[in-house]
Backbone bond lengths (Angstrom), bond angles and torsions (degrees), N, CA, C in turn:
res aa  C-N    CA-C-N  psi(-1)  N-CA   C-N-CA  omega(-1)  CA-C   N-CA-C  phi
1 X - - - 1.440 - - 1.524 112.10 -
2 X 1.339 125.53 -0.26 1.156 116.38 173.42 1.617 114.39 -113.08
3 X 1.710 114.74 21.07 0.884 128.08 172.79 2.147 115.41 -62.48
4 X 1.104 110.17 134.52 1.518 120.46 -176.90 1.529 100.62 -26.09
5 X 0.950 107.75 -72.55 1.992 129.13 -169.98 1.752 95.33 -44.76
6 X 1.046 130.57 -57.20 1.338 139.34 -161.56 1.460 100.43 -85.01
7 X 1.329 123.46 -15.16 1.507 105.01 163.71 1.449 117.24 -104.24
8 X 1.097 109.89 -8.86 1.616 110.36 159.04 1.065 130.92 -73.05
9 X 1.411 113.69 -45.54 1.749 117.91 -178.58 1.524 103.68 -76.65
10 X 1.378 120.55 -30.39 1.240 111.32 179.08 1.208 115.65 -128.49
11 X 1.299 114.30 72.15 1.293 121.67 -160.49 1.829 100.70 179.31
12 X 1.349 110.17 -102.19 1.562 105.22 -164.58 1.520 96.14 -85.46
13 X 1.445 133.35 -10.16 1.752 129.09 -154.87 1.887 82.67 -93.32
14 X 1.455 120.77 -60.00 1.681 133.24 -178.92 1.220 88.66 -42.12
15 X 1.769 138.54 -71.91 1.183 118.62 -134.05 1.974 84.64 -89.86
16 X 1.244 156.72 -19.10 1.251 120.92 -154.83 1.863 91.89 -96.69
17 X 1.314 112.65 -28.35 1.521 108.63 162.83 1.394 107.63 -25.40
18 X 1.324 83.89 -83.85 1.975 98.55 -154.29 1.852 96.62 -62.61
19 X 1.006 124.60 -13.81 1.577 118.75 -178.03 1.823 91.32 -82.12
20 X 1.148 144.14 -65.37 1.573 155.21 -151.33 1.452 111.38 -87.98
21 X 1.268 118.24 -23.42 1.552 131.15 -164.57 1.817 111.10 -107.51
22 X 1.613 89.22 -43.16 2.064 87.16 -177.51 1.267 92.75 -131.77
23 X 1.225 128.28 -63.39 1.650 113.51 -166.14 1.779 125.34 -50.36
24 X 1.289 101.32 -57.51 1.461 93.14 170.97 1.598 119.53 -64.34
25 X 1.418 139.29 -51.55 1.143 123.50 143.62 1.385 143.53 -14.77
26 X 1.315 106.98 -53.59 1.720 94.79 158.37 1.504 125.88 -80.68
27 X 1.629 111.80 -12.11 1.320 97.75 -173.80 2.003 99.27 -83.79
28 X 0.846 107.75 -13.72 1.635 130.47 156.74 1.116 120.06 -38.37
29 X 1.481 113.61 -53.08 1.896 122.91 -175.53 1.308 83.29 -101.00
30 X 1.562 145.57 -30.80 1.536 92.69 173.44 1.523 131.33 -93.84
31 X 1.374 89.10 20.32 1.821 91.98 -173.13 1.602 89.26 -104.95
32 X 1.070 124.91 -6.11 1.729 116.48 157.72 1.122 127.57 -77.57
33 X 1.248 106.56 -30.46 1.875 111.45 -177.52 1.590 80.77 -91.86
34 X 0.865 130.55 -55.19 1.702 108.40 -178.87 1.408 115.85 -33.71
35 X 1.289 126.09 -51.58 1.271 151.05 179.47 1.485 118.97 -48.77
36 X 1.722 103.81 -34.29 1.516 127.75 -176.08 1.686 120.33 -106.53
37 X 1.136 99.24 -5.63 1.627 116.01 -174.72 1.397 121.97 -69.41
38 X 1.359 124.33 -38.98 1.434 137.71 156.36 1.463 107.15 105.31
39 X 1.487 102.61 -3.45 1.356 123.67 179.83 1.925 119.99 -84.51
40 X 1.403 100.88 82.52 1.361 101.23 -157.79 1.800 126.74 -47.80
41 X 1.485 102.52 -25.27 1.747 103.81 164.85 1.682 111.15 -56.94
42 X 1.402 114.95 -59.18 1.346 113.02 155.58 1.104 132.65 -21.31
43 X 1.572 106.30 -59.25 1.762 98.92 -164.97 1.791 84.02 -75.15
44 X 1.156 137.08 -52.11 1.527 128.94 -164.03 1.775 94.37 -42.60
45 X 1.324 114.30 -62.25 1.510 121.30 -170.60 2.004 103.92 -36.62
46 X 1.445 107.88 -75.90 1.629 104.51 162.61 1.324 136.93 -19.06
47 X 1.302 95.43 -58.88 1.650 110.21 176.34 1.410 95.61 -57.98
48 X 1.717 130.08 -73.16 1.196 107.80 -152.07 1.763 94.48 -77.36
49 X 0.998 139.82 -2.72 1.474 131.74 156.34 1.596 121.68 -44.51
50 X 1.179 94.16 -41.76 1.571 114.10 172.10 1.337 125.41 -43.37
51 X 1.578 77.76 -53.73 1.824 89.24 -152.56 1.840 95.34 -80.86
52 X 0.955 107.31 -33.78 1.662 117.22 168.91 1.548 115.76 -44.88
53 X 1.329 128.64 -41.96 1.280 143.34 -166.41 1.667 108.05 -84.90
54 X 1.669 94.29 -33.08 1.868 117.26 -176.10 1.331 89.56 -77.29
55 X 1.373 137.51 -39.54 1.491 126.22 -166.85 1.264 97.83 -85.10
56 X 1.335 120.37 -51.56 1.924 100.58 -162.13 1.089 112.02 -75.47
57 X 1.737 132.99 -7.51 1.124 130.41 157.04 1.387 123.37 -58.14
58 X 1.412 102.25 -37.16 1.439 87.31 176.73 1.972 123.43 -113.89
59 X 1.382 84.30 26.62 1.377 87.48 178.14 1.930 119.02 -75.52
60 X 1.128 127.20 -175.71 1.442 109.27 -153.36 1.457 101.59 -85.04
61 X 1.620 125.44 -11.45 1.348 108.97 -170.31 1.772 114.33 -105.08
62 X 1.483 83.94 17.53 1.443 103.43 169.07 1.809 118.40 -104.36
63 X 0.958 95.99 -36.46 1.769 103.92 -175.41 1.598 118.24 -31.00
64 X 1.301 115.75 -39.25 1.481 129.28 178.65 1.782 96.95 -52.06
65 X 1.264 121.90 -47.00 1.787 127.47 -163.05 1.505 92.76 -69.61
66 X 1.371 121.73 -40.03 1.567 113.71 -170.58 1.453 116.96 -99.25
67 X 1.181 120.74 7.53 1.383 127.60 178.65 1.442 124.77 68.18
68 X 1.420 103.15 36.53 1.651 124.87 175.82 1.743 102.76 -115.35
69 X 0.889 133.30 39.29 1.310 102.54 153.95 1.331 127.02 -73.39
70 X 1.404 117.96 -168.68 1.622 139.90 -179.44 1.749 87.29 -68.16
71 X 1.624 118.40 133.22 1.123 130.73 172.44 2.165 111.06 -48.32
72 X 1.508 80.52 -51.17 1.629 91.85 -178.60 1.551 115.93 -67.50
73 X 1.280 133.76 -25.42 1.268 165.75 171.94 1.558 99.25 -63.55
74 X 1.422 121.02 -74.58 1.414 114.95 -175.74 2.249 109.43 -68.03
75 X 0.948 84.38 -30.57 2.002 91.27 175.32 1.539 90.35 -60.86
76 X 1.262 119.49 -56.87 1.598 119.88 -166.29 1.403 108.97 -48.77
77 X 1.885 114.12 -49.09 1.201 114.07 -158.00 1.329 108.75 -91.12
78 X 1.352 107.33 11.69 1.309 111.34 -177.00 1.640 114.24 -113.15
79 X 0.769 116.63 -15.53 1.885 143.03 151.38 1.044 105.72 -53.14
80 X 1.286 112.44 -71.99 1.538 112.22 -174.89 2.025 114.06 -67.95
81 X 0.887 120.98 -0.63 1.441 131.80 -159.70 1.499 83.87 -105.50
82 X 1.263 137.67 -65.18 1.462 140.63 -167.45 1.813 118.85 -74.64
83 X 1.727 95.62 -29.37 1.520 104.78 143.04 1.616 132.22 -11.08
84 X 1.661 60.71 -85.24 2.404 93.70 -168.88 1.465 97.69 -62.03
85 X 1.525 109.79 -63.61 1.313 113.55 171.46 1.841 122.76 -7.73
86 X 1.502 83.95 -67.78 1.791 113.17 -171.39 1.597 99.64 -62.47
87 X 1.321 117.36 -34.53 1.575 104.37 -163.56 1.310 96.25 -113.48
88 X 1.509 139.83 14.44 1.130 132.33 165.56 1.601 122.39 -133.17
89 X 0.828 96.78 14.47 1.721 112.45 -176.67 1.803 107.13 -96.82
90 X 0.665 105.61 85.44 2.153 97.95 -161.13 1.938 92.11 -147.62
């Protein structure tokens, strides 16, 4: 179980799913109906819901999901991607 494959799929592949696919998405629809509620603690609650969702998106261990990394960083990960590719593609 501490094999490479088994900590990816169930490990960093499970958690960026469910982080990119449902969690941020719903915290998404409820900071809209917050937004739409007319209920002004709400809309404040949204807003700073917002701005929370705007930061960890773009904080640095996110950048890879939005297609901002470090120029040298994406060349790197992309070297190494055509690598594995090359020696495991047969």
């Amino acid at each position: 179980m501490m094999g490479p494959d088994y900590t990816h799929w169930h490990g960093t592949y499970d958690l960026a799913k469910n982080f990119y696919a449902e969690y941020i998405p719903e915290l998404e629809e409820l900071a809209e109906k917050g937004l739409h509620s007319g209920d002004e603690i709400r809309v404040a609650a949204a807003e700073a819901l917002r701005k929370v969702i705007h930061d960890v998106r773009k904080s640095k261990g996110h950048k890879w999901y939005l297609g901002n990394m470090d120029p040298a960083a994406a060349e790197a990960r992309a070297r190494a991607s055509a690598e594995f590719k090359k020696r495991y593609n047969k």
